[in-house]
C-alpha positions as CSV (number, residue, x, y, z in Angstrom):
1,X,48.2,9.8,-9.0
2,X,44.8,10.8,-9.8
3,X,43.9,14.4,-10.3
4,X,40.9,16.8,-8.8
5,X,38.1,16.1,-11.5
6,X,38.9,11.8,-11.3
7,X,38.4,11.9,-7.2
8,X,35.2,14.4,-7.7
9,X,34.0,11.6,-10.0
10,X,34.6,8.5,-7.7
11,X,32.6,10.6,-4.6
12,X,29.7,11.6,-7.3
13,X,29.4,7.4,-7.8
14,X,29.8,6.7,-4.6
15,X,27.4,9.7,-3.4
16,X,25.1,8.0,-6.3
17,X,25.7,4.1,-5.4
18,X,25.0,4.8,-1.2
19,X,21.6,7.3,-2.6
20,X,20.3,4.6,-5.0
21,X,21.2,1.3,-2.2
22,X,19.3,3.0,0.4
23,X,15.9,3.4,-1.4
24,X,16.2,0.1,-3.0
25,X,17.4,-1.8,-0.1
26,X,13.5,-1.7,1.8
27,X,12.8,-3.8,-1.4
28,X,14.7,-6.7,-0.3
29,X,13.4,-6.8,3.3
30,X,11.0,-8.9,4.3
31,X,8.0,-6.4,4.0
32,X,5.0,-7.4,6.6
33,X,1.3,-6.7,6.6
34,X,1.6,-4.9,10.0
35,X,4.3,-3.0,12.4
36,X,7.5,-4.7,11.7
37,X,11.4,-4.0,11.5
38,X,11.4,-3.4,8.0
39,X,9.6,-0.2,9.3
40,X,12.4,1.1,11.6
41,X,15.1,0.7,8.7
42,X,12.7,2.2,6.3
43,X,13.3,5.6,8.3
44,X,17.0,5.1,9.0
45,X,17.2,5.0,5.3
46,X,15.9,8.0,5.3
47,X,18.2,9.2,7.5
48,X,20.7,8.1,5.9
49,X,19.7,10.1,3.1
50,X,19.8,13.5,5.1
51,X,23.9,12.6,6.2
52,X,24.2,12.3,2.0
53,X,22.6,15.9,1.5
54,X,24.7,17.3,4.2
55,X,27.8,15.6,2.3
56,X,26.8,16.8,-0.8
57,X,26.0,20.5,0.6
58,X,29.4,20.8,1.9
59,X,30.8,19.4,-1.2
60,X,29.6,20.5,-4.3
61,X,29.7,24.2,-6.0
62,X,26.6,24.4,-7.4
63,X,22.9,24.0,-5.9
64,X,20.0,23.4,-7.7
65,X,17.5,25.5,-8.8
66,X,13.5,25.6,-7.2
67,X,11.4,24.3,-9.9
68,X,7.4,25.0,-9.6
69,X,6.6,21.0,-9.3
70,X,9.1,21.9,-5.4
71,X,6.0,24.5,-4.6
72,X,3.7,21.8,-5.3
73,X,5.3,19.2,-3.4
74,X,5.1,21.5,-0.8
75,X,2.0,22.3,-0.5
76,X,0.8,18.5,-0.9
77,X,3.1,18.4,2.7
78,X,1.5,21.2,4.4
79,X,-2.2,20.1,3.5
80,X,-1.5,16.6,4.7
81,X,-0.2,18.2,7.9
82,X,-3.4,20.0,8.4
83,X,-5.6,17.4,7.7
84,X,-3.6,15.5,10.0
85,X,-4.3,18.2,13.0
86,X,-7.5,19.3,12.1
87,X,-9.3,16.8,10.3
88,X,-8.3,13.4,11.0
89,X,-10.0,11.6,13.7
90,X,-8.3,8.5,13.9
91,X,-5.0,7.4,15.1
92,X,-3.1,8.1,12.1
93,X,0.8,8.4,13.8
94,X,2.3,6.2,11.6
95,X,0.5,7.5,8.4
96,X,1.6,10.3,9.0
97,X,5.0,9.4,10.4
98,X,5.6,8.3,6.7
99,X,4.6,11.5,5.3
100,X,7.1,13.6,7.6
101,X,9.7,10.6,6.1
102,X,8.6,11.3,2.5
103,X,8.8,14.9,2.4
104,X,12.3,14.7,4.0
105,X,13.7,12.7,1.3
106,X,12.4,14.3,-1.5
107,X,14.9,17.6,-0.4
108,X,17.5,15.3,0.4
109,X,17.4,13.8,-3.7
110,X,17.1,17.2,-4.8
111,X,20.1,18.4,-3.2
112,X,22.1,14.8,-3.6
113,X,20.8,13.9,-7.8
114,X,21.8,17.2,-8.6
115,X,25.4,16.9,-7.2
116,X,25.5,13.1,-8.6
117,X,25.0,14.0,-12.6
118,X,24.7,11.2,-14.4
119,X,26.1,9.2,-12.0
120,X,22.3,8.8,-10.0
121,X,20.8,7.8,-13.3
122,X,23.3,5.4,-14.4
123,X,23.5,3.6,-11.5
124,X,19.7,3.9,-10.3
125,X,17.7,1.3,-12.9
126,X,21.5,-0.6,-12.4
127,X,20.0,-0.5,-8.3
128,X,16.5,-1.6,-9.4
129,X,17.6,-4.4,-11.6
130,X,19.8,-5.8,-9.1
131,X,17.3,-5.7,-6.4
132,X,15.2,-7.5,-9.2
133,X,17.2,-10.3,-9.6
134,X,17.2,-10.6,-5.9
135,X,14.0,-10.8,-5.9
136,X,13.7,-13.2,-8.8
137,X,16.4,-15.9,-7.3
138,X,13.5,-15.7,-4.0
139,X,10.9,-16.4,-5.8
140,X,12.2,-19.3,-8.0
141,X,13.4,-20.8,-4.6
142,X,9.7,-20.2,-3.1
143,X,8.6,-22.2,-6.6
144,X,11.2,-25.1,-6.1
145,X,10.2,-25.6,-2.8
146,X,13.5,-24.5,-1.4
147,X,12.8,-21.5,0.7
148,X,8.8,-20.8,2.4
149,X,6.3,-19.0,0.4
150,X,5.7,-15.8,3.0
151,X,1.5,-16.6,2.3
152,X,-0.1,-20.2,3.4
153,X,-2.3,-19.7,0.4
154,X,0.3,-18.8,-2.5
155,X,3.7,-20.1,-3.7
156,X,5.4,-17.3,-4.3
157,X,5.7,-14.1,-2.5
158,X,9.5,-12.9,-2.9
159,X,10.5,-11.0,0.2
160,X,6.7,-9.7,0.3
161,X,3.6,-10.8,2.2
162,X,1.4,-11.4,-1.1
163,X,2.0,-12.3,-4.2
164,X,0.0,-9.2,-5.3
165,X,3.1,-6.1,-4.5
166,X,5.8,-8.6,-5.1
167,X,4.3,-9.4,-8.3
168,X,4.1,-5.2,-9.4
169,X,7.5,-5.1,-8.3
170,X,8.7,-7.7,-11.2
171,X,6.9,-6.2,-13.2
172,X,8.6,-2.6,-12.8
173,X,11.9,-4.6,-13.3
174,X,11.0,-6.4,-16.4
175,X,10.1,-2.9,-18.1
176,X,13.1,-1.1,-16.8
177,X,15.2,-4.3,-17.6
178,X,13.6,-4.6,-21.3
179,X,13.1,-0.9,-21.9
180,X,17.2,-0.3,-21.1
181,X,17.6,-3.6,-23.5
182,X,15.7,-2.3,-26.5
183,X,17.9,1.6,-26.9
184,X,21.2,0.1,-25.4
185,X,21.7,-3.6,-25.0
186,X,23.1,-4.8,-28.4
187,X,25.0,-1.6,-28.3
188,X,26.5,-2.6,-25.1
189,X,26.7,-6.5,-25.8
190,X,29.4,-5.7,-28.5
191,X,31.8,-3.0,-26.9
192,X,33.6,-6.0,-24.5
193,X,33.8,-8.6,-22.1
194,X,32.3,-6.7,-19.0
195,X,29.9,-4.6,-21.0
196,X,28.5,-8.2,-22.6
197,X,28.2,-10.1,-19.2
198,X,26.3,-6.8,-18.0
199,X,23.9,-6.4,-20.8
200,X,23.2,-10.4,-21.0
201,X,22.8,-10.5,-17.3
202,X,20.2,-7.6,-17.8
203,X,18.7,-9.8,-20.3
204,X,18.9,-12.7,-18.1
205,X,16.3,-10.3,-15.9
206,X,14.1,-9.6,-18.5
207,X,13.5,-13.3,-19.5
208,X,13.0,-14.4,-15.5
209,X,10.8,-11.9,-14.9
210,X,7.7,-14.0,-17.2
211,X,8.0,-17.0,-15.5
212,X,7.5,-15.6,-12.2
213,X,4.7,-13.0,-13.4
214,X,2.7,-16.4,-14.3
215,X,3.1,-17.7,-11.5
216,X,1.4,-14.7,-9.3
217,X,-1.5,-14.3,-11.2
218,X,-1.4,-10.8,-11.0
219,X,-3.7,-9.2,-13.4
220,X,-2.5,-5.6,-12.0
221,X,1.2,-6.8,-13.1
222,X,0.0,-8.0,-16.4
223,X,-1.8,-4.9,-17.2
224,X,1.0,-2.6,-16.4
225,X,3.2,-4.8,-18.2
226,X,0.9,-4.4,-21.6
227,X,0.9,-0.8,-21.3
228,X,4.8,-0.2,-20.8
229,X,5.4,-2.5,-23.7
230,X,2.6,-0.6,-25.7
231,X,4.2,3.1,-24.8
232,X,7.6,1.8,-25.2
233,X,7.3,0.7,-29.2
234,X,5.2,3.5,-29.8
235,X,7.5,5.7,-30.6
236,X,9.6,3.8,-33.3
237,X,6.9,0.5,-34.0
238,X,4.1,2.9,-34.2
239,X,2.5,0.7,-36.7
240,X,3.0,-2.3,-35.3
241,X,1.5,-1.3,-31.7
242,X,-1.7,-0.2,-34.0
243,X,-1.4,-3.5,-36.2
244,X,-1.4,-5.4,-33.2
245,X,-3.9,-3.3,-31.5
246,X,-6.8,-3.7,-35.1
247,X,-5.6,-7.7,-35.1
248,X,-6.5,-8.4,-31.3
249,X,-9.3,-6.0,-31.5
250,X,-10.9,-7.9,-35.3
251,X,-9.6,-11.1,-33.6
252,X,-11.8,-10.7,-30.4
253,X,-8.3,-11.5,-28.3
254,X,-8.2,-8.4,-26.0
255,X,-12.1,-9.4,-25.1
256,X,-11.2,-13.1,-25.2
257,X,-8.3,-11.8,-22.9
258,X,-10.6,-9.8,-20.4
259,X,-13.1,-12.2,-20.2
260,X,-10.6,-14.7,-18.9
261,X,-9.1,-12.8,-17.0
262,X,-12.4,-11.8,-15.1
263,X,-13.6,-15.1,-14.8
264,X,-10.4,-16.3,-13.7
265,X,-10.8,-14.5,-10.4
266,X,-14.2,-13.5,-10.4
267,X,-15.0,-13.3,-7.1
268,X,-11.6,-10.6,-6.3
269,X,-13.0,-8.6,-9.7
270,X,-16.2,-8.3,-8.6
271,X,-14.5,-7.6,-5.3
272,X,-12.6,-4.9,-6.6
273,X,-15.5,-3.2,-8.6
274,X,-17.7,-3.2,-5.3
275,X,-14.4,-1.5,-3.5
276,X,-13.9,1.6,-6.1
277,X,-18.1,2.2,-5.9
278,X,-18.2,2.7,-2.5
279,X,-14.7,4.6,-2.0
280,X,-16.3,6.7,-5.2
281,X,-18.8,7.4,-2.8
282,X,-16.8,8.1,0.1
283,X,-14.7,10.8,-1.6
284,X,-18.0,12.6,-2.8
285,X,-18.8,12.5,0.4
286,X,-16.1,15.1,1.9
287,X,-14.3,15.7,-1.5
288,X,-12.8,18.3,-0.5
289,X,-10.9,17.9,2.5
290,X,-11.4,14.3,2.6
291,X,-12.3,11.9,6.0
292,X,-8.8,12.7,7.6
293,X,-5.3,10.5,7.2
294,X,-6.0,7.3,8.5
295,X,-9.7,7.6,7.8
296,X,-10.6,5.2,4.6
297,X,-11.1,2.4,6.8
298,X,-14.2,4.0,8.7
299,X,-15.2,5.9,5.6
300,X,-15.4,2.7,4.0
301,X,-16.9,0.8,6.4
302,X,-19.9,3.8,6.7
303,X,-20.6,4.2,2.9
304,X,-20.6,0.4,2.3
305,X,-23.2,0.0,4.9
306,X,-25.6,2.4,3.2
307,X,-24.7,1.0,0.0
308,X,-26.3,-2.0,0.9
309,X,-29.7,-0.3,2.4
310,X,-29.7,1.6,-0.8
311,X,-29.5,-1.7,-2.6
312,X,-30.9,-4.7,-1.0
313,X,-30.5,-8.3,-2.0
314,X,-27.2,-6.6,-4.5
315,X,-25.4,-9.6,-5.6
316,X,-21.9,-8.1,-4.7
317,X,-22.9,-8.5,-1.1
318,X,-21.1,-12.1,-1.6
319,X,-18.1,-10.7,-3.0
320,X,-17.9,-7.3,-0.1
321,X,-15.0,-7.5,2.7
322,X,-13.5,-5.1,4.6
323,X,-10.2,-4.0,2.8
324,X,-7.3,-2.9,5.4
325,X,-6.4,-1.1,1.7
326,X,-7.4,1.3,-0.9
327,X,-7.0,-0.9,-3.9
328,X,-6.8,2.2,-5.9
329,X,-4.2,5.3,-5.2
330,X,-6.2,7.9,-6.5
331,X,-9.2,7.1,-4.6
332,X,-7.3,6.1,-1.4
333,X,-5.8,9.6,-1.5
334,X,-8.8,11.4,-2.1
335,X,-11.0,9.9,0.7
336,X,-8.5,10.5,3.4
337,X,-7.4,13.7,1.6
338,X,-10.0,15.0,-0.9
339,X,-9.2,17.0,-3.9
340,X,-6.5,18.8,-1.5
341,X,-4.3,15.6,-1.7
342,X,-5.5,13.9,-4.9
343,X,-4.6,16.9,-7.4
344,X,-1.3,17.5,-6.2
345,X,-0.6,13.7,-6.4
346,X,-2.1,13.4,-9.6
347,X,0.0,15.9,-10.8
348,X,3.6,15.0,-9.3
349,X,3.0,11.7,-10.8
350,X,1.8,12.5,-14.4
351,X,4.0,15.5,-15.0
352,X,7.4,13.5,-13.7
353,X,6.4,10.2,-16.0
354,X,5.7,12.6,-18.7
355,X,9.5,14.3,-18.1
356,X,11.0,11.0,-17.5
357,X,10.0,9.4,-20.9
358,X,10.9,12.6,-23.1
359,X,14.5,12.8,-21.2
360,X,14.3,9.0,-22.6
361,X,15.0,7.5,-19.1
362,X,15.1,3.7,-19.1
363,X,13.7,3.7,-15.5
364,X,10.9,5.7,-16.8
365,X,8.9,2.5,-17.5
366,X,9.0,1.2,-14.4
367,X,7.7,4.8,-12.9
368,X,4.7,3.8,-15.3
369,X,4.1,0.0,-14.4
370,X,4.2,1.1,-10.8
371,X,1.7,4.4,-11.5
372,X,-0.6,2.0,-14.3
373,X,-0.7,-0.9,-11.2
374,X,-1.5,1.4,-8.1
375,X,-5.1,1.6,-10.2
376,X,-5.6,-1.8,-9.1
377,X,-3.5,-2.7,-5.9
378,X,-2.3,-1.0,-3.0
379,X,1.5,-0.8,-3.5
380,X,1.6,2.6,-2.6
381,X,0.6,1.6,1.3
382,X,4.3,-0.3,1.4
383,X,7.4,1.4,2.3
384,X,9.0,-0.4,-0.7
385,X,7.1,1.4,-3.2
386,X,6.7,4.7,-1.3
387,X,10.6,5.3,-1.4
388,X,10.8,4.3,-5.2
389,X,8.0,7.0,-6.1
390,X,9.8,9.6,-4.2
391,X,13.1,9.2,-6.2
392,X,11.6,8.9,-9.6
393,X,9.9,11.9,-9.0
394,X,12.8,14.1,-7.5
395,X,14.9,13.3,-10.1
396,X,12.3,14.3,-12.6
397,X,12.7,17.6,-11.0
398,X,16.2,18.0,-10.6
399,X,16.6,17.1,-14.3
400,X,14.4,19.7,-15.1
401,X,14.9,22.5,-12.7
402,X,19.1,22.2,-12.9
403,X,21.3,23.9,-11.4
404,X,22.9,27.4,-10.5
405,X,25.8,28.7,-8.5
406,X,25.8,27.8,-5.2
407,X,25.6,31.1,-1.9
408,X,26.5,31.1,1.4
409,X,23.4,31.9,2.4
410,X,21.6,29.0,0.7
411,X,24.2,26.5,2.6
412,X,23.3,28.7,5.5
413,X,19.6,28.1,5.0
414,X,19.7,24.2,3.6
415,X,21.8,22.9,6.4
416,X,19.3,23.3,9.2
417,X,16.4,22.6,7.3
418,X,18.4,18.8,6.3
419,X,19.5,18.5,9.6
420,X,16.6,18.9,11.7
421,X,14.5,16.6,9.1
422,X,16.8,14.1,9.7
423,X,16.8,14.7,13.8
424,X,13.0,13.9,13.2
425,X,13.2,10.6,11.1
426,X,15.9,8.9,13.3
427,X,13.4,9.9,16.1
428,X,10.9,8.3,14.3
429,X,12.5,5.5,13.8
430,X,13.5,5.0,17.5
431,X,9.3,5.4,18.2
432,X,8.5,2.9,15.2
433,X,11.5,0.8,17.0
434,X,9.0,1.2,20.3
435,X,5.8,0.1,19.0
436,X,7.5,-2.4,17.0
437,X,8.9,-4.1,20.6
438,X,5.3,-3.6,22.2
439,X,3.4,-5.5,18.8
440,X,6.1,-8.1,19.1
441,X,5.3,-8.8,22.4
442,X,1.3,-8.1,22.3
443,X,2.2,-11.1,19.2
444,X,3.2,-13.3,21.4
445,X,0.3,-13.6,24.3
446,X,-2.8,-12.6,22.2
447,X,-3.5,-15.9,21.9
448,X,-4.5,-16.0,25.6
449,X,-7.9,-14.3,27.0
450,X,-6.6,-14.0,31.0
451,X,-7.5,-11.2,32.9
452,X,-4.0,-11.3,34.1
453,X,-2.8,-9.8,31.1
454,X,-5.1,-6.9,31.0
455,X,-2.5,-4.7,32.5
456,X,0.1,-5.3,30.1
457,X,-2.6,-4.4,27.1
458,X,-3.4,-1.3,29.2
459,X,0.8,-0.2,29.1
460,X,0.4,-1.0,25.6
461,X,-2.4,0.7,24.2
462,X,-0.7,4.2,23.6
463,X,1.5,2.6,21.1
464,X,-0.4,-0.1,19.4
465,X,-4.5,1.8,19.4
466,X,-4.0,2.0,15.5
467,X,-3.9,-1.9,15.1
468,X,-6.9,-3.5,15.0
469,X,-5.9,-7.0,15.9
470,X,-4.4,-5.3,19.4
471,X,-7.9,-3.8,19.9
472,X,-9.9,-6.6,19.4
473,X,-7.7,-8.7,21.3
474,X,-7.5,-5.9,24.2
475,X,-11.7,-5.7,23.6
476,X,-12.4,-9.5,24.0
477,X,-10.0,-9.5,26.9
478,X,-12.2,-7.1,28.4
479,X,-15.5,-8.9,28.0
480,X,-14.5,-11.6,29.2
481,X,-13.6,-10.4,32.3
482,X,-17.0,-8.8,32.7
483,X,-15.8,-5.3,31.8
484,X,-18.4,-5.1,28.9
485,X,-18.2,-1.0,29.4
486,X,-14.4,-1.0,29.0
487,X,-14.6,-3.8,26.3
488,X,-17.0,-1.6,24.2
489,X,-14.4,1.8,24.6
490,X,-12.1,-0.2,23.2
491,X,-13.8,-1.9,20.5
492,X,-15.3,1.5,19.4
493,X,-11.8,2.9,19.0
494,X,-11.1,-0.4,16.4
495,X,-14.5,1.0,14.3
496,X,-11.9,4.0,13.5
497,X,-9.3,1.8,12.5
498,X,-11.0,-0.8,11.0
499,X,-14.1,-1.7,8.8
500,X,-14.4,-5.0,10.0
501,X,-18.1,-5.9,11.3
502,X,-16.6,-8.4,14.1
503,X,-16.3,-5.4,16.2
504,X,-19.9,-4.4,16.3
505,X,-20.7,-7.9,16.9
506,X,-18.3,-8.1,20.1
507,X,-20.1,-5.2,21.2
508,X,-23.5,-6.4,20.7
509,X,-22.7,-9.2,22.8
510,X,-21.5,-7.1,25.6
511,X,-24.9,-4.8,25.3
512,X,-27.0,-7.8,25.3
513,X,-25.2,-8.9,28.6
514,X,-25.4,-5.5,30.0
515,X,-29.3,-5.8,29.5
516,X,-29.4,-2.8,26.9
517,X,-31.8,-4.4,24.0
518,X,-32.0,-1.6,22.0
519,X,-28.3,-1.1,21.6
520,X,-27.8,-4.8,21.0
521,X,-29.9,-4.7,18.5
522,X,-28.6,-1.8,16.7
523,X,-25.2,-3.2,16.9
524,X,-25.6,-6.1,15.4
525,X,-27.9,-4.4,12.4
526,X,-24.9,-2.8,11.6
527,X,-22.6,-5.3,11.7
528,X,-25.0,-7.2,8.8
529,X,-25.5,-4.0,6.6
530,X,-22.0,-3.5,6.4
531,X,-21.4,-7.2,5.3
532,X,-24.5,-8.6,4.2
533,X,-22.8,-11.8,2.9
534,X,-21.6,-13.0,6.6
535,X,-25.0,-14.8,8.6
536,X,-23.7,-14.1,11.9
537,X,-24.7,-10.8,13.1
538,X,-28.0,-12.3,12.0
539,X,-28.2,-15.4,14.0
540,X,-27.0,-13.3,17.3
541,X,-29.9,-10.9,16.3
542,X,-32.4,-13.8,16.3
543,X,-30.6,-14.8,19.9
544,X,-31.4,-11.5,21.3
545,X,-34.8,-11.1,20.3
546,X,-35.5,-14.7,21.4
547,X,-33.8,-14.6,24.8
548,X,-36.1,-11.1,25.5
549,X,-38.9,-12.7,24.1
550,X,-39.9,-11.1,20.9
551,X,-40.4,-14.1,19.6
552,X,-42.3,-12.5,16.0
553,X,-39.4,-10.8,15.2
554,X,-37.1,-13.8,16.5
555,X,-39.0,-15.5,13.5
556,X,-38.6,-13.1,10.9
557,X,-35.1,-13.0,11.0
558,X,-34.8,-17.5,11.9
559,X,-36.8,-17.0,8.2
560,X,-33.9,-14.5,7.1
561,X,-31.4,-17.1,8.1
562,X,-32.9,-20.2,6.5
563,X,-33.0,-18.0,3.1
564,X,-29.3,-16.7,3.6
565,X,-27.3,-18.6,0.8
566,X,-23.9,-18.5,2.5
567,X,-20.7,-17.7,0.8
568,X,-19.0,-20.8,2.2
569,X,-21.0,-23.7,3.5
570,X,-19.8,-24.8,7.0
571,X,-20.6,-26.7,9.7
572,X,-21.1,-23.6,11.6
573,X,-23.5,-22.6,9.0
574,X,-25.5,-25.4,9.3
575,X,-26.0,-25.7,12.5
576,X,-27.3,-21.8,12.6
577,X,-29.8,-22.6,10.3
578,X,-31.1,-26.0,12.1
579,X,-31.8,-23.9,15.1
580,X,-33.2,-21.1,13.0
581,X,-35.4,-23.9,11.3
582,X,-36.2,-25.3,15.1
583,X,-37.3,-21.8,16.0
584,X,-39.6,-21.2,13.7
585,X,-41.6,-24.9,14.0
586,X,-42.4,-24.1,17.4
């Protein structure tokens, strides 16, 4: 029979082992660009984890103790709710749907790690490991040619859409993996049978995780990686980090190394320095406050165009795009949030890595992969990544704030608070559930421009008028059913979502056919500032202005077009500049 203390310690794993499966299981979806199930389950995990804090409430005899780094959670909440109401302009349901999500289980892990001990940090690099080698086996299949890469232009993706996320994801395992390896594994690999298949197996991760970093060619990943490695021998190898360090340094490696790297993908680095000028910029612009959640994309869209009057004929035109992501945290934060959301982020993240790796947490490595790569990518957009900040930073906190004797009247005051947090995720999930029906079925006929499906868009706009792709679709419907009013409504509400110049094209078109010159024009001017390497705002332009009969300035621009050196040569592209050439011989 087994006494009081032995059943406490089987719930406190099994509290632990449902905690630590429900924030690594949106890892092992199938995570998609847009609206998708993986969505819906992310918040029922969340629920989930407001039934455990109830559990644990009603269970254990102590609660834990308020720690400054709670008050500062808390008011990170409560400013992104008020930008939310009072500054954001955009549709931003979902954005901050994830918030609401977030903030409701980051109370549930401090009321469930407390009661779990140990047991939550044992078991939680254990959780993230195995969801490694999960994703490991995918990939090697995606390599082999067994299962489908989830991207037409890459071979391996694991259970992600790019190889980009999926390839900071390894990378967090391989440092937790190695990081537990290097204080405990030899340790481990000699105490028995079970203890030695576990500490090989961990091993096993550690070796498979190269392979498959390779074959991503994730320079994000890579740096990451050479920082956890660096931190984790500092301690003890000092000398050796430093050795290595003076060698590569005399040696000429590390610039050998970032030359290659650059010039490997040039193109995406140039890419990516254009991207943190201009969100630089964006943030300055309203850096306190920010543009409102959900606003980067027109921010970004706005400060690239005037980067590009300010600097004509700028050779990063080529490389410029419109980014559905911040490809930086800290700037993504602050120009949707401003220094009201960036310092409190800044500081959650540092302080809990900082309290991790003096408690000597294994997982603390991957906390730093994941903080080092969010620099450089956009993992922090995913629901994957969101929920594995939010534990590594509550249980920061609970190991430092503790706990104290539980009262009544802190049960009394926690259990409504849980409860009602988790009312609101599961009816979040049941909305996501909603929109993810109406995108599924939006999916399914946007192929097909009939005026016949107008209506249906119409049902569906409520839900879906934060996706671009619905309003372009419900935009070009519109046109071409001679609604060029309605078509322009709609396409100016996918200029808040989106910083794509197609849609100023679209409603250039709809001007020009509406007889209004002057807004044509202007339309179709800023659909080539914002993206001065793409030629065909500018061939409409010269359209306009030759169909009203200005033919001089139809001929400055046909000269504008023959110049253009195009990113990609097509036939498209040719056959632009044969007419412009035409044009300008008559």
């Amino acid at each position: 029979m087994m006494n009081k203390e032995q059943y406490t310690y089987i719930i406190r794993y099994g509290v632990a082992a449902i905690a630590v499966a429900a924030l690594c299981a949106p890892v092992v979806w199938r995570t998609e660009a847009m609206l998708s199930v993986s969505d819906v389950w992310g918040y029922r995990a969340v629920a989930a984890l407001a039934v455990l804090a109830l559990t644990t409430v009603c269970l254990g005899r102590r609660s834990p103790r308020l720690h400054w780094a709670d008050g500062v959670a808390l008011f990170w909440w409560v400013c992104v709710s008020l930008n939310y109401v009072f500054v954001s302009s955009c549709p931003a349901v979902e954005a901050y749907g994830k918030t609401m999500a977030l903030g409701v289980a980051y109370v549930c892990l401090r009321l469930v790690i407390p009661y779990c001990g140990r047991a939550f940090t044992r078991l939680w690099w254990v959780g993230l490991c195995a969801a490694g080698g999960y994703e490991l086996w995918t990939g090697f299949m995606q390599l082999m040619g067994r299962e489908a890469s989830r991207h037409h232009l890459f071979d391996v993706t694991g259970t992600f859409f790019n190889p980009g996320p999926y390839a900071i994801f390894v990378a967090v395992v391989w440092a937790v993996s190695v990081a537990w390896w290097y204080r405990h594994g030899e340790d481990c690999a000699r105490r028995g049978r079970w203890s030695g298949v576990g500490a090989w197996s961990v091993a096993a991760v550690a070796v498979f995780c190269f392979p498959v970093l390779v074959a991503t060619w994730s320079r994000a990943a890579w740096v990451a990686v050479a920082v956890a490695a660096a931190c984790l021998l500092w301690k003890k190898h000092r000398r050796w980090v430093l050795g290595g360090m003076g060698v590569a340094a005399c040696a000429g490696v590390a610039a050998c190394a970032g030359v290659a790297a650059y010039f490997l993908k040039q193109g995406s680095a140039d890419g990516r320095l254009l991207m943190t000028m201009v969100a630089g910029q964006a943030w300055a612009g309203e850096w306190l406050c920010g543009h409102g959640l959900g606003g980067y994309a027109q921010a970004y869209g706005a400060v690239q165009e005037a980067f590009f009057a300010a600097h004509p004929g700028s050779p990063l035109s080529v490389v410029a795009g419109s980014p559905e992501y911040a490809f930086n945290g800290v700037l993504g934060v602050g120009v949707e949030q401003g220094v009201l959301g960036a310092v409190p982020a800044l500081v959650l993240g540092l302080w809990s890595l900082a309290v991790l790796c003096k408690r000597g947490e294994v997982s603390a490595y991957g906390w730093l992969v994941l903080l080092v790569s969010s620099l450089f990518s956009y993992p922090f957009a995913l629901w994957p990544f969101l929920s594995l900040a939010v534990a590594w930073v509550s249980l920061a906190v609970s190991l430092e704030a503790g706990t104290a004797e539980v009262r009544w009247w802190k049960r009394t005051a926690v259990w409504p608070v849980v409860a009602v947090g988790g009312w609101c995720v599961w009816n979040l999930s049941a909305d996501t559930a909603r929109r993810v029906e109406a995108y599924g079925e939006f999916r399914r006929v946007r192929g097909i421009q009939d005026v016949a499906f107008l209506e249906d868009y119409r049902k569906k706009y409520e839900d879906l008028k934060a996706y671009p792709d619905f309003l372009f679709t419900f935009g070009t419907a519109l046109r071409e059913a001679g609604r060029y009013n309605e078509s322009n409504a709609m396409l100016r509400q996918g200029t808040k979502v989106s910083c794509d110049p197609v849609f100023y094209t679209l409603m250039g078109n709809n001007y020009r056919d509406l007889g209004a010159v002057a807004e044509a024009e202007s339309a179709y001017r800023k659909a080539f500032g914002m993206l001065p390497g793409r030629m065909y705002p500018l061939y409409r332009l010269m359209k306009l202005y030759e169909a009203d009969g200005q033919m001089q300035k139809a001929e400055e621009v046909a000269r504008k077009i023959i110049a253009f050196r195009p990113k990609v040569d097509s036939p498209a592209v040719r056959e632009m500049k044969n007419e412009a050439k035409k044009l300008t011989k008559r």
